[in-house]
DRENKOLVEX-705611 format. One record per atom (N, C-alpha, C): residue in one letter; x, y, z. Coordinates in steps of 0.1 Angstrom, whole numbers, padded with zeros to 4 digits, always signed. Example, Ala and Ser with C-alpha at 12.3 -4.5 7.8 and 13.67 -1.06 7.14 Angstrom:
2
a+0132-0057+0078a+0123-0045+0078a+0132-0033+0078s+0128-0022+0071s+0137-0011+0071s+0129+0000+0079
//
This chain:
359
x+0008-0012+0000x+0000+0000+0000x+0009+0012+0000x+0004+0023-0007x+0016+0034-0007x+0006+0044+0001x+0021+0050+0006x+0019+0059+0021x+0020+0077+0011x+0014+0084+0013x+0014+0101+0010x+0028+0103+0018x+0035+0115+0014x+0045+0125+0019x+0049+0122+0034x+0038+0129+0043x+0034+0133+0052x+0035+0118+0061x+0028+0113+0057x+0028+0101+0066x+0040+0090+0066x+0048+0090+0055x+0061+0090+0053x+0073+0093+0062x+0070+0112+0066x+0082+0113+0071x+0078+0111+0087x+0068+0111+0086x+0062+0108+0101x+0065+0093+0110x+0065+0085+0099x+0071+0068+0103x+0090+0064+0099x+0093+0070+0092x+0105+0064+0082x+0114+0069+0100x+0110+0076+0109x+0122+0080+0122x+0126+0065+0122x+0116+0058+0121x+0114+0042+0131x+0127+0034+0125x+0127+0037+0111x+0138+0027+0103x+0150+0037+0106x+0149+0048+0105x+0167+0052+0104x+0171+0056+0116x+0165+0050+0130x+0166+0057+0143x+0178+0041+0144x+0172+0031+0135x+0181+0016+0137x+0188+0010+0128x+0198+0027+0120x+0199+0023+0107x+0199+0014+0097x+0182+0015+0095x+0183+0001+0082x+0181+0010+0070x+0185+0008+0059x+0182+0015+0046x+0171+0018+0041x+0169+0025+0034x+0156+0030+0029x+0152+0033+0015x+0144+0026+0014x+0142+0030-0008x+0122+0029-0006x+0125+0043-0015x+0115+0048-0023x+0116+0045-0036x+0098+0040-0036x+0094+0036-0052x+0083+0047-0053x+0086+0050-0067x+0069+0059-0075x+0073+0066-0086x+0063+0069-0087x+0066+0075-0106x+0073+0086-0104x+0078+0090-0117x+0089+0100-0120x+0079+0116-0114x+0091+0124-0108x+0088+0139-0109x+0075+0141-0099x+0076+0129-0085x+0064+0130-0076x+0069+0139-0062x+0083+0141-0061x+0093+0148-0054x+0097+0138-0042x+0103+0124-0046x+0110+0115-0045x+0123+0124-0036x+0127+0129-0041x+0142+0137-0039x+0137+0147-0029x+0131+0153-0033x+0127+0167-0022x+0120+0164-0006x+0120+0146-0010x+0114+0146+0002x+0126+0143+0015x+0131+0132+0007x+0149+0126+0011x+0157+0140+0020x+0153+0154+0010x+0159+0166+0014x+0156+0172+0026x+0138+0171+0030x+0130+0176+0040x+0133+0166+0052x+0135+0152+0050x+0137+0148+0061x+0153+0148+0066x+0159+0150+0058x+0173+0152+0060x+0176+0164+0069x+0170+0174+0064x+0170+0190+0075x+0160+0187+0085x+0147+0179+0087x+0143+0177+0099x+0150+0166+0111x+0161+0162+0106x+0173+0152+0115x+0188+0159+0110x+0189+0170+0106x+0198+0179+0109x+0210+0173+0101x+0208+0163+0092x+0217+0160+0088x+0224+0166+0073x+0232+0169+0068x+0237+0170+0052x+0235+0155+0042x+0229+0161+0031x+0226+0149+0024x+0240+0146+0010x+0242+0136+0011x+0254+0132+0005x+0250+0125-0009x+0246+0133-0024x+0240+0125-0033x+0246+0122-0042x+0241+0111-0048x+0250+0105-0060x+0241+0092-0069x+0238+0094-0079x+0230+0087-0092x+0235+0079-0094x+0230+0068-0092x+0235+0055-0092x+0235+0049-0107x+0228+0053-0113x+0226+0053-0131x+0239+0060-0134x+0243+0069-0130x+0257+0074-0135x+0269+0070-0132x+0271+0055-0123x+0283+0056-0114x+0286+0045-0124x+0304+0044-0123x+0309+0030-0130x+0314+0021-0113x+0313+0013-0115x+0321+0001-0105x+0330+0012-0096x+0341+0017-0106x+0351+0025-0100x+0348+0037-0091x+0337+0041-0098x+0330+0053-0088x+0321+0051-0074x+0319+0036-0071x+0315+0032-0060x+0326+0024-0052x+0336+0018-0055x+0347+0012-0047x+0355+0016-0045x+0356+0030-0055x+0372+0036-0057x+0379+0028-0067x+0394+0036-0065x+0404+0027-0074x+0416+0024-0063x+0425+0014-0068x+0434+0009-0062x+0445+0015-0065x+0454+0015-0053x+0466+0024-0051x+0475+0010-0044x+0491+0013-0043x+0494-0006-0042x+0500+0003-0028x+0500-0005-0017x+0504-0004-0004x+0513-0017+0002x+0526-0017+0000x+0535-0023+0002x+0533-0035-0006x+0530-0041+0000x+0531-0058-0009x+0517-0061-0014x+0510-0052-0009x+0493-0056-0007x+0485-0043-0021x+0476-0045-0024x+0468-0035-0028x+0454-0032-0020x+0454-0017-0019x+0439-0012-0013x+0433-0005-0026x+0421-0007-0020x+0412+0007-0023x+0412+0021-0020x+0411+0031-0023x+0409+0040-0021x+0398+0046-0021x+0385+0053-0011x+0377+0050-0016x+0371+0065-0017x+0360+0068-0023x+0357+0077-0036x+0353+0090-0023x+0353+0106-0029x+0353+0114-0016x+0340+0112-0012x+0328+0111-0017x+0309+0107-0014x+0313+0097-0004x+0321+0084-0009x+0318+0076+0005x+0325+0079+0018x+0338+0086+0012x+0347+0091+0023x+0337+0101+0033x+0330+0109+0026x+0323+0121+0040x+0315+0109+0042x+0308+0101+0040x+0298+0093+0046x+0302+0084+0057x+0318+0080+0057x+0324+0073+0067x+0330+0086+0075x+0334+0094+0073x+0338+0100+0083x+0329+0110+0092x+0315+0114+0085x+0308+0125+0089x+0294+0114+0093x+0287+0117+0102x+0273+0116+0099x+0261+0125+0091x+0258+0115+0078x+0250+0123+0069x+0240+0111+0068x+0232+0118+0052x+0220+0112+0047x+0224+0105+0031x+0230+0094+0030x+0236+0092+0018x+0222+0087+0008x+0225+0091-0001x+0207+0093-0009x+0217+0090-0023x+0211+0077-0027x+0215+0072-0036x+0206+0069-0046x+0203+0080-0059x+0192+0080-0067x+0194+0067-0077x+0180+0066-0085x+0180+0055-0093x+0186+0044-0094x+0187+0039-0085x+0197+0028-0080x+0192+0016-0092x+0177+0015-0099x+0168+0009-0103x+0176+0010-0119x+0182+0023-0120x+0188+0021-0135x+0207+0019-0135x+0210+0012-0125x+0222+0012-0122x+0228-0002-0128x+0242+0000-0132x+0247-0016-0142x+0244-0026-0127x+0247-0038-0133x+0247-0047-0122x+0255-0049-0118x+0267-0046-0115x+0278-0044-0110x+0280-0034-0100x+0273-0023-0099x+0273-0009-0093x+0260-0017-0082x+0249-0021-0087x+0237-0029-0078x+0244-0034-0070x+0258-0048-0075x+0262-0054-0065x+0268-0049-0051x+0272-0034-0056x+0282-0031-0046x+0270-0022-0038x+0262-0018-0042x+0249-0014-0031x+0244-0021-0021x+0249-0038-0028x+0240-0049-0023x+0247-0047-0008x+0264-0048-0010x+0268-0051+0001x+0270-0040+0009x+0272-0029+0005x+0269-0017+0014x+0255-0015+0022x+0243-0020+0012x+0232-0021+0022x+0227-0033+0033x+0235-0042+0028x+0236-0053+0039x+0247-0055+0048x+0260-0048+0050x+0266-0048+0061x+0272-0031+0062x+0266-0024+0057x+0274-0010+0057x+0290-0007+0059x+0296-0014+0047x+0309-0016+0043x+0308-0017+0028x+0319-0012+0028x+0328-0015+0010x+0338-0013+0011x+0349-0027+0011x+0360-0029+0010x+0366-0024+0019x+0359-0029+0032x+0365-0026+0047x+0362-0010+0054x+0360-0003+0045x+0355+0009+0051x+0342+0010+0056x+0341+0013+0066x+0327+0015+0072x+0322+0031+0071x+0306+0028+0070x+0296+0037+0069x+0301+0048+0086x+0297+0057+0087x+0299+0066+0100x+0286+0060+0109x+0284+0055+0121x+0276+0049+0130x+0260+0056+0130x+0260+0067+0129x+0251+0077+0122x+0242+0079+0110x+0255+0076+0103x+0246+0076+0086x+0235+0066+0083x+0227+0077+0076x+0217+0067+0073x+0214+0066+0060x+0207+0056+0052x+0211+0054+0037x+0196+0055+0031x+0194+0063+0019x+0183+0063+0015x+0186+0060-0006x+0173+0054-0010x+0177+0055-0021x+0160+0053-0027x+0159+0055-0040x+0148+0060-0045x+0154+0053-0061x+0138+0048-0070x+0136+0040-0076x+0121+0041-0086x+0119+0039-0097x+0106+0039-0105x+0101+0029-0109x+0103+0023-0095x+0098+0008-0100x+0085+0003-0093x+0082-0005-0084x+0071-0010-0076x+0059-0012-0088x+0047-0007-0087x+0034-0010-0096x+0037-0003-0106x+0043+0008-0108x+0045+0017-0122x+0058+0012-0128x+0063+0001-0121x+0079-0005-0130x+0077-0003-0146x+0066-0009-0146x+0062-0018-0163x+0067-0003-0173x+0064+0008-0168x+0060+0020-0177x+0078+0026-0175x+0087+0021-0173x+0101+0027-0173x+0110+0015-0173x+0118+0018-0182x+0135+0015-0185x+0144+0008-0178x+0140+0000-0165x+0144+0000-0159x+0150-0016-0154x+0158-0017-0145x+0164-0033-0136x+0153-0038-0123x+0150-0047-0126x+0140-0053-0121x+0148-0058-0105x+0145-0051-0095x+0155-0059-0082x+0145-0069-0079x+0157-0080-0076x+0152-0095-0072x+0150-0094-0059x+0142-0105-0056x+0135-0107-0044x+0150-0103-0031x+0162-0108-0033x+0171-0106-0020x+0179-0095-0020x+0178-0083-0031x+0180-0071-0031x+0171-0062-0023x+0161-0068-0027x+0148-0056-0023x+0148-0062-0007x+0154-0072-0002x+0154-0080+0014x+0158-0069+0021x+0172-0063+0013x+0182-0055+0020x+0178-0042+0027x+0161-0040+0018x+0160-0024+0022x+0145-0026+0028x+0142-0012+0036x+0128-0007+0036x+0124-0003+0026x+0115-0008+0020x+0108-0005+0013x+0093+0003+0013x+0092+0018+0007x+0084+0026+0009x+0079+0029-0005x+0065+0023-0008x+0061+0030-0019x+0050+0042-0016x+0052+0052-0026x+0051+0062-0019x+0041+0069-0033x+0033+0075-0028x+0019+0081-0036x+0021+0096-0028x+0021+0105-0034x+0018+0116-0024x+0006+0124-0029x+0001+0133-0018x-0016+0136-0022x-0013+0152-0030x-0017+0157-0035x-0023+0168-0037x-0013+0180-0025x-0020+0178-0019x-0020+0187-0002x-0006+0186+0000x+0003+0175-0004x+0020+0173+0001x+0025+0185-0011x+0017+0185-0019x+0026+0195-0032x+0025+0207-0029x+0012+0213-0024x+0002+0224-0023x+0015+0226-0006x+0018+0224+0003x+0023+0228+0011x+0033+0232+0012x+0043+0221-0004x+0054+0225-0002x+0054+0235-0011x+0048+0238-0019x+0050+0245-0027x+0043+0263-0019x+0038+0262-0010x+0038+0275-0001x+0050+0279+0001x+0058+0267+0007x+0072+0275+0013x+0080+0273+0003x+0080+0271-0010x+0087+0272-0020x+0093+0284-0033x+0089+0294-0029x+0081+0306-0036x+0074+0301-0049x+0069+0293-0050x+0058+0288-0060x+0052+0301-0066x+0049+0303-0075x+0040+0317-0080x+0021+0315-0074x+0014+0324-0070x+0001+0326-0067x-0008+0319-0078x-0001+0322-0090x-0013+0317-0103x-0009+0302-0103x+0005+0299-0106x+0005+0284-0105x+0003+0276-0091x+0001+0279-0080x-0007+0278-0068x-0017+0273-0067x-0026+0286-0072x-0039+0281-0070x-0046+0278-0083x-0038+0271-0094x-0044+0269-0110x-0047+0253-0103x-0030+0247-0097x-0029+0235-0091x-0044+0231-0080x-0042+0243-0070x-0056+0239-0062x-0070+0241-0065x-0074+0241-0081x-0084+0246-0086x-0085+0232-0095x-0073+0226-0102x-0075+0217-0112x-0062+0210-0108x-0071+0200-0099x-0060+0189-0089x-0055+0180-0102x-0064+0179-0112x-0063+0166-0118x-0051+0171-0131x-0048+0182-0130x-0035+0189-0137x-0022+0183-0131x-0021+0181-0119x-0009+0186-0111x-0005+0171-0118x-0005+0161-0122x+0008+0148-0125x-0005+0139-0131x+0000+0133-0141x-0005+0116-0152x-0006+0110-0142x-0014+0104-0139x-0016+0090-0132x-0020+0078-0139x-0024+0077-0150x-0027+0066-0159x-0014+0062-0164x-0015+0056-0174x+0000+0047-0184x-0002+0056-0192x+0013+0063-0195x+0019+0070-0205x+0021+0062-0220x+0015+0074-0226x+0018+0072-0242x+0031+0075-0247x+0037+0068-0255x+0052+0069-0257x+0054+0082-0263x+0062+0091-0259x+0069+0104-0265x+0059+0111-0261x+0046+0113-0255x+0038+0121-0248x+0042+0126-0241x+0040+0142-0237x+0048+0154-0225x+0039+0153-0216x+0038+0152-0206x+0025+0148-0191x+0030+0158-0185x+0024+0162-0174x+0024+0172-0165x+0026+0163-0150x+0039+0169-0141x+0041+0162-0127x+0045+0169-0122x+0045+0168-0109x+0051+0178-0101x+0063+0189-0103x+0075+0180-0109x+0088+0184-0112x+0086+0194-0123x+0073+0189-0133x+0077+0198-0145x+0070+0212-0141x+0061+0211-0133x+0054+0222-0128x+0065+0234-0119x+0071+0226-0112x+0081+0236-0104x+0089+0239-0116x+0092+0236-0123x+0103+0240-0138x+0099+0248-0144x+0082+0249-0153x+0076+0258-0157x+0076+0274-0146x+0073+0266-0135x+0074+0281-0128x+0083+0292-0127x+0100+0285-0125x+0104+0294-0122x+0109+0294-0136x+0107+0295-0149x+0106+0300-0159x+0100+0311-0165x+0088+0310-0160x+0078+0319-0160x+0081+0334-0150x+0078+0327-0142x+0086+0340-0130x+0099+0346-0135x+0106+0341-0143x+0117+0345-0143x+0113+0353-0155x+0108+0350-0166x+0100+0356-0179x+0092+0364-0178x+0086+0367-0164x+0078+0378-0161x+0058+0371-0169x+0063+0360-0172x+0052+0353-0184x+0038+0352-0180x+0035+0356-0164x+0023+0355-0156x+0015+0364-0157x+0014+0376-0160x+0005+0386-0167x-0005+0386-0171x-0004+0376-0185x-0018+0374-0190x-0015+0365-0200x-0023+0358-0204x-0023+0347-0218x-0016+0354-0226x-0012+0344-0232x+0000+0349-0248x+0003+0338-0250x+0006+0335-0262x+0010+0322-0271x+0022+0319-0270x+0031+0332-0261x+0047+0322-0256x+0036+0317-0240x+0030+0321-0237x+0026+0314-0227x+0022+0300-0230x+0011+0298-0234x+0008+0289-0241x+0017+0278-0241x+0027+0282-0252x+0041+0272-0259x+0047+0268-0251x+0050+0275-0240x+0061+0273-0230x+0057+0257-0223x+0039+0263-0218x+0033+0256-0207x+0033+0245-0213x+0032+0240-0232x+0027+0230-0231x+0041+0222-0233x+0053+0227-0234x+0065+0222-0237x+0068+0217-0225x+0064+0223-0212x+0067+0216-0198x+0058+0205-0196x+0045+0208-0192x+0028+0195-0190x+0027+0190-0199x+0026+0193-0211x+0019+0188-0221x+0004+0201-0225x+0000+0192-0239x-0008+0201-0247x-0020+0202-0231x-0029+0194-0229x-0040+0197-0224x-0038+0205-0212x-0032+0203-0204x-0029+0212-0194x-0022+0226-0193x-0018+0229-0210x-0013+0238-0213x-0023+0248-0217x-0041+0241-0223x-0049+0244-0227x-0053+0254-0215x-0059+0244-0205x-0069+0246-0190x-0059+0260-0185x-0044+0258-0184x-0033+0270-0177x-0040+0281-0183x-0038+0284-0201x-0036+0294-0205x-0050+0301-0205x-0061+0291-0204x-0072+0299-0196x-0073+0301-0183x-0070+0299-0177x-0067+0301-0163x-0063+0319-0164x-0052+0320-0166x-0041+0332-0168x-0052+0339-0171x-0058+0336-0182x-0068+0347-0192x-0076+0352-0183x-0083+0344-0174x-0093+0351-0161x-0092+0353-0151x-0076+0350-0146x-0070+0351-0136x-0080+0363-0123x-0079+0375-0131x-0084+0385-0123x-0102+0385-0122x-0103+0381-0126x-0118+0374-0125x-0125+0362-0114x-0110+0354-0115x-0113+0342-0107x-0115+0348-0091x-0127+0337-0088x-0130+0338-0071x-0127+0323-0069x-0125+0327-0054x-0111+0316-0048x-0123+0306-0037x-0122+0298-0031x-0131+0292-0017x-0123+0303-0005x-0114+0306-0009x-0108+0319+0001x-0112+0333+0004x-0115+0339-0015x-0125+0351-0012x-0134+0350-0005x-0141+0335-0003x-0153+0336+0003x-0152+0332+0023x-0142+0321+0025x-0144+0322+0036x-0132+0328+0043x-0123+0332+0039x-0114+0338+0046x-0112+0353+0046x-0116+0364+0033x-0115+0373+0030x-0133+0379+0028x-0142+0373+0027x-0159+0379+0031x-0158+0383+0020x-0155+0388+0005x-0154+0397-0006x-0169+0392-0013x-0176+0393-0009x-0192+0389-0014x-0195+0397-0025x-0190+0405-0032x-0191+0417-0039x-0186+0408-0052x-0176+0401-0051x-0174+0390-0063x-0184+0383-0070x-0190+0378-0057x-0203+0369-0065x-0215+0373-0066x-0215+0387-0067x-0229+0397-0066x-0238+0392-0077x-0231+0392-0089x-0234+0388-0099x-0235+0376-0109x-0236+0368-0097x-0228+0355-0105x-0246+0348-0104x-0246+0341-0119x-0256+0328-0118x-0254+0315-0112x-0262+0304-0119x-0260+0295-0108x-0251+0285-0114x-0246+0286-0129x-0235+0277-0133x-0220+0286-0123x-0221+0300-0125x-0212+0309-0115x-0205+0299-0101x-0218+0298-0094x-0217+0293-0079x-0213+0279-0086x-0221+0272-0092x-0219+0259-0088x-0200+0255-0096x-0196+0265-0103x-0184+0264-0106x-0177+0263-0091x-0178+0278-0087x-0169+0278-0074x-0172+0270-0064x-0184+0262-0058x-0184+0256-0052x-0174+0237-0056x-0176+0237-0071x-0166+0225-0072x-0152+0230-0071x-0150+0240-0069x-0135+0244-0067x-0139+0240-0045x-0144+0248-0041x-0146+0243-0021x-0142+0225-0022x-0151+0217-0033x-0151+0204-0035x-0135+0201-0037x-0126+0206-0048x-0114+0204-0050x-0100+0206-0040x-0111+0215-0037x-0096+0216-0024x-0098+0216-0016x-0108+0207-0009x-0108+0201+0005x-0109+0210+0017x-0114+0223+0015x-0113+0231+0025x-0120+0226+0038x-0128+0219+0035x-0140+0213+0049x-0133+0200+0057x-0127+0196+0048x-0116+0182+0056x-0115+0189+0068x-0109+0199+0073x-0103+0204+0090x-0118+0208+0090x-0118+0213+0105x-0130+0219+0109x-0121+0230+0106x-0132+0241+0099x-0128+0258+0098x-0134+0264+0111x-0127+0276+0108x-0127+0283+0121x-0141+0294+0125x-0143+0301+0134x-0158+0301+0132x-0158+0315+0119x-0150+0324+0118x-0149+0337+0110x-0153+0331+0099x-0143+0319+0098x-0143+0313+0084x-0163+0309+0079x-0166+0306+0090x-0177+0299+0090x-0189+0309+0089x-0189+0317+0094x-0198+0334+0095x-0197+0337+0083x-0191+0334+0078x-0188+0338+0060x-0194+0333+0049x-0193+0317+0055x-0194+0306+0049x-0214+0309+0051x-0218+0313+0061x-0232+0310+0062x-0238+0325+0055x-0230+0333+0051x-0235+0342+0047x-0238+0342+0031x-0230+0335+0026x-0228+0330+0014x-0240+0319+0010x-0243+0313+0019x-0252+0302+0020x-0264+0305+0020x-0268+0316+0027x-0280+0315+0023x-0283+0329+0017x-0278+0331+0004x-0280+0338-0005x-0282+0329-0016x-0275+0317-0018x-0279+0308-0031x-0286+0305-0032x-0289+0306-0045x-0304+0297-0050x-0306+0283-0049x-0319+0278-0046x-0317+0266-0037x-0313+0252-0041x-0305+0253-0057x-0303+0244-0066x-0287+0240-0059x-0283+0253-0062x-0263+0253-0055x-0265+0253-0042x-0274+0255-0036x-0272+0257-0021x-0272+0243-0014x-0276+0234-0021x-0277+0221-0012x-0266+0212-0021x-0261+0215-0033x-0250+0210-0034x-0237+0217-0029x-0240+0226-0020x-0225+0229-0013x-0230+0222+0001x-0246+0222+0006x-0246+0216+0016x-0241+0198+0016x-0240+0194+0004x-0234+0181-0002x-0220+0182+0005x-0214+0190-0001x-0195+0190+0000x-0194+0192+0014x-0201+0202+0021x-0197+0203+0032x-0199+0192+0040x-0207+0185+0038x-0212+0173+0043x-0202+0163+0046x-0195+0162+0035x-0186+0153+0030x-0172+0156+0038x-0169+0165+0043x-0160+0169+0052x-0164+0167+0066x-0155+0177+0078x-0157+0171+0089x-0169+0176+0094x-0171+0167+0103x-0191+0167+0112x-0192+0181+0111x-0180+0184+0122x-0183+0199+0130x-0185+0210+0123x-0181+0212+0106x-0184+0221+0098x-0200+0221+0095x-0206+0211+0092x-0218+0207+0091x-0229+0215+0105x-0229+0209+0117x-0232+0212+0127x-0229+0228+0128x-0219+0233+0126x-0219+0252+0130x-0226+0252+0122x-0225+0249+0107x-0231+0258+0098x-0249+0258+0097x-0255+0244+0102x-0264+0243+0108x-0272+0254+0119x-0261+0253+0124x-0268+0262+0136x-0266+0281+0135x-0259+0282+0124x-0254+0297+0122x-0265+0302+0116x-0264+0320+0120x-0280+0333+0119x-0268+0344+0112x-0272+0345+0107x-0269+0360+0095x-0282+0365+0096x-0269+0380+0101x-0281+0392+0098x-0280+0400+0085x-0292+0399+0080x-0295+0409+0067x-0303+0420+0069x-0309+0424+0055x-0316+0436+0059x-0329+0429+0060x-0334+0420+0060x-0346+0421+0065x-0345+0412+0075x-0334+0412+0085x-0330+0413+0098x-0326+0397+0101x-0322+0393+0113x-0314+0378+0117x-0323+0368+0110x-0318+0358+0100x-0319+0348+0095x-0312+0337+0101x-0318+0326+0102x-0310+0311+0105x-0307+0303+0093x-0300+0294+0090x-0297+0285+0081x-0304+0277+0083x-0312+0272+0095x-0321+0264+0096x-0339+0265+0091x-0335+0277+0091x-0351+0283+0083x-0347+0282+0070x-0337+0286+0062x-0334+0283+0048x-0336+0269+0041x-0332+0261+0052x-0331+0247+0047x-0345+0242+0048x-0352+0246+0054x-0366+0243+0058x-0372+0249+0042x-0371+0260+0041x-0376+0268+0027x-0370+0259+0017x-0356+0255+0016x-0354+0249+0001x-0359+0233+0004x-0361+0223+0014x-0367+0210+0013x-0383+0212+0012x-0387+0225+0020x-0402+0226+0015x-0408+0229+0000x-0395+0232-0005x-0395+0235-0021x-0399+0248-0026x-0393+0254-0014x-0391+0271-0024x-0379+0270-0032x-0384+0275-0043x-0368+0276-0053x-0362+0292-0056x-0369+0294-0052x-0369+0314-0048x-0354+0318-0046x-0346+0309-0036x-0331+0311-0038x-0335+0319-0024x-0321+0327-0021x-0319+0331-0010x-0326+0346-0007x-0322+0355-0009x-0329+0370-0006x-0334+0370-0018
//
């Protein structure tokens, strides 16, 4: 079963608290690497990396130097800080590595030695791979049953919300932000890739951005916009972006509404209007936590101004989230001008079958 981000770095203490090795499996560009990075600075350690797809024999055992009657190894400066420092040795694609380079992983990850030098008592070993259930769709060396013995094995899915978080503290751009939290089903391919097809994933998205940012290219639609986006995601996602851009200043957020009150947005909105933005509240999970009551005084003010078609399919999503959002919103009174309203009298008006909508 594959574990999200989060839940990941929240268990993986358990394996490298007794250093056993660690390998991640999942499809390309899901931030495999970035995550190796975050848990590395949450255990204070320096990460020590090196592509296993790129190494020869020589670059994992060293070369030999003759010492009196005898010959040694000498062994390469990556493994030298990892024997003499406590780090996080993150050994990528190990999965596209010769078999010879595999073997010497084998025995490093089963006695933490190569050619007598030992790992630093500290270090802990991570490595990452595109194999597990998405193997079939990449290029890749199949590890046999007593390779894969050697490690923890983590296959690893991450949600939406692991990208969306990091990419806050990432300086991610606002538009590619919240295009991602609007149109989850953009953010990475999850099906089987068509050969020579450009897909949209995590990695290419962070790429496009700071391209764009750097291009100044977030303004407004243009056909280097366009070109660029579909050269990174691909054509369809390049489609949905460059509309995006186009109404950027138009767009209302599940934020304008419960975090910022801007009611003046949807003054004019019909009921395809609402029921757009409400499958955006649906998209991005805002109801999952319980919101806070401000949030919620907003939320009920919004509510019962809809017409009573959208208004019970937001009462759906909210639903679908946690109890406690349900229950305030239940119980919350907005004052208007024809003075304190309950939500509970609205809901009574739209099951009794007024379609009248809200004021």
């Amino acid at each position: 079963m594959a574990v999200d981000f989060k839940t990941f770095v929240n268990i993986v203490g358990f394996v490298t608290d007794v250093h056993k090795p660690v390998l991640l499996r999942g499809r390309h560009g899901i931030g495999k690497s970035t995550v190796v990075y975050q848990y590395a600075d949450k255990i204070g350690l320096p990460v020590v990396e090196r592509r296993a797809s790129q190494m020869t024999e020589g670059d994992l055992v060293g070369l030999p130097s003759v010492d009196g009657d005898s010959t040694r190894f000498n062994p390469p400066d990556w493994f030298k800080q990892a024997c003499d420092n406590a780090v996080v040795l993150f050994l990528d694609e190990v999965d596209r590595a010769t078999i010879e380079v595999r073997q010497g992983i084998f025995e490093l990850t089963d006695s933490r030695k190569l050619n007598g030098y030992s790992l630093h008592p500290q270090t802990v070993i991570f490595a990452a791979v595109n194999g597990g259930e998405h193997g079939a769709q990449y290029q890749v060396g199949e590890m046999d049953p007593a390779e894969l013995d050697r490690w923890t094995v983590f296959d690893v899915e991450p949600s939406v919300e692991d990208w969306l978080t990091w990419a806050k503290d990432a300086d991610i751009s606002s538009e590619v932000w919240d295009f991602i939290n609007q149109n989850r089903n953009h953010l990475e391919h999850s099906d089987d890739f068509e050969p020579n097809k450009v897909y949209p994933s995590r990695r290419s998205w962070e790429r496009l951005d700071q391209c764009l940012q750097s291009g100044g290219l977030l303004c407004e639609s243009s056909t280097v916009l366009f070109n660029l986006t579909a050269a990174f995601v691909g054509f369809e996602a390049a489609v949905s972006f460059n509309d995006f851009i186009a109404n950027y200043d138009r767009q209302v957020t599940p934020e304008d509404i419960l975090v910022k009150g801007d009611f003046a947005k949807v003054k004019d909105f019909g009921i395809n209007d609402h029921t757009a933005l409400i499958d955006k509240f649906e998209a991005s999970n805002c109801f999952e936590d319980e919101i806070e009551q401000c949030e919620m005084d907003n939320l009920a003010k919004y509510f019962i101004n809809l017409p009573s078609e959208v208004a019970m399919k937001l009462w759906t999503v909210l639903g679908n989230g946690h109890l406690n959002n349900t229950i305030k919103l239940h119980q919350s009174n907005v004052q208007t001008e024809d003075g304190n309203r309950s939500v509970v009298d609205y809901l009574v008006e739209i099951l009794g079958g007024d379609n009248s909508g809200g004021e």
